[in-house]
C-alpha positions in Angstrom: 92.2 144.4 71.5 94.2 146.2 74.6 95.8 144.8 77.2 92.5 142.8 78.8 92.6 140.8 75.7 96.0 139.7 75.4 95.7 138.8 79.1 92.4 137.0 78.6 94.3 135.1 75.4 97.5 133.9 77.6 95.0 132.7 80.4 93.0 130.4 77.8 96.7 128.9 76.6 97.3 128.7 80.2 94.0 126.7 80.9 94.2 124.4 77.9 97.9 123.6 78.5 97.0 122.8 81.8 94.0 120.8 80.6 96.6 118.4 78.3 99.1 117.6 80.8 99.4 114.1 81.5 99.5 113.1 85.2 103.1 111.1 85.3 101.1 108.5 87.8 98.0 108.1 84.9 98.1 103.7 84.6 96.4 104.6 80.9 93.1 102.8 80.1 94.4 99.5 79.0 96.0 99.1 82.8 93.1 100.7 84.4 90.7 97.9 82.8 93.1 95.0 83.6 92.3 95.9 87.5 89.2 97.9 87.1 86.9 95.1 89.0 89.2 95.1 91.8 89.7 98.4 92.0 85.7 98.7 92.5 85.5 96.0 95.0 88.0 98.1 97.1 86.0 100.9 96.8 82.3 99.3 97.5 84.4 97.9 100.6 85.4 100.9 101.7 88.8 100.0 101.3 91.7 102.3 100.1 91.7 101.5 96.6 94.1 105.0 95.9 96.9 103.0 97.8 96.6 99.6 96.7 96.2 101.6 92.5 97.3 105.0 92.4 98.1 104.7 88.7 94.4 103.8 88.4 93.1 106.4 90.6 94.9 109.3 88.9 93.3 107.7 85.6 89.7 107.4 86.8 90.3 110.5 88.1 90.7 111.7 84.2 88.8 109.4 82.1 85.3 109.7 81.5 84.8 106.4 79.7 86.8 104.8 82.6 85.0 106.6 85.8 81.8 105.4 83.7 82.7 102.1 83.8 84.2 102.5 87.3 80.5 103.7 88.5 79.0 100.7 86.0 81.0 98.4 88.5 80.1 99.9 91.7 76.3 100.4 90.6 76.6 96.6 90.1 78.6 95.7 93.3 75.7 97.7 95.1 72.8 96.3 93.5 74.1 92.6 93.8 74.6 93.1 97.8 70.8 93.4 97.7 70.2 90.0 96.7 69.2 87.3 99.2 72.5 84.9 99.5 71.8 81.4 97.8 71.9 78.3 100.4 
């Protein structure tokens, strides 16, 4: 392996280190949940849910499980503004 390889090698590290590196403004899941439903509502609104949770936009932004539920939540919001409003 020449000099490509070695280069191609220190690139991967450099991907996958950059891949692991925690966002410093990451909530974590546990807070993320807590405020999730609000944090939709914001969004469906067209509010700006980054400034009112930035913790819990830089997570959503990272999580899979958590965007899923996230888009779970707005899927919902969306559907239920469909319905007829009860008298």
């Amino acid at each position: 392996m020449g000099e490509a390889g070695g280069h191609e090698r220190a690139n991967h590290w450099a991907r996958l280190d950059e891949a692991l590196r925690t966002n410093a403004a990451d909530s974590g899941c546990d807070a993320a949940r807590e405020v999730l439903d609000l944090f939709a509502e914001l969004v469906a609104n067209g509010a700006s849910a980054r400034l009112r949770f930035p913790g819990v936009s830089a997570h959503v932004g990272s999580c899979d499980q958590c965007r899923d539920d996230l888009a779970g939540l707005l899927a919902y919001l969306s559907w239920s503004a469909t319905l007829p409003e009860e008298s």
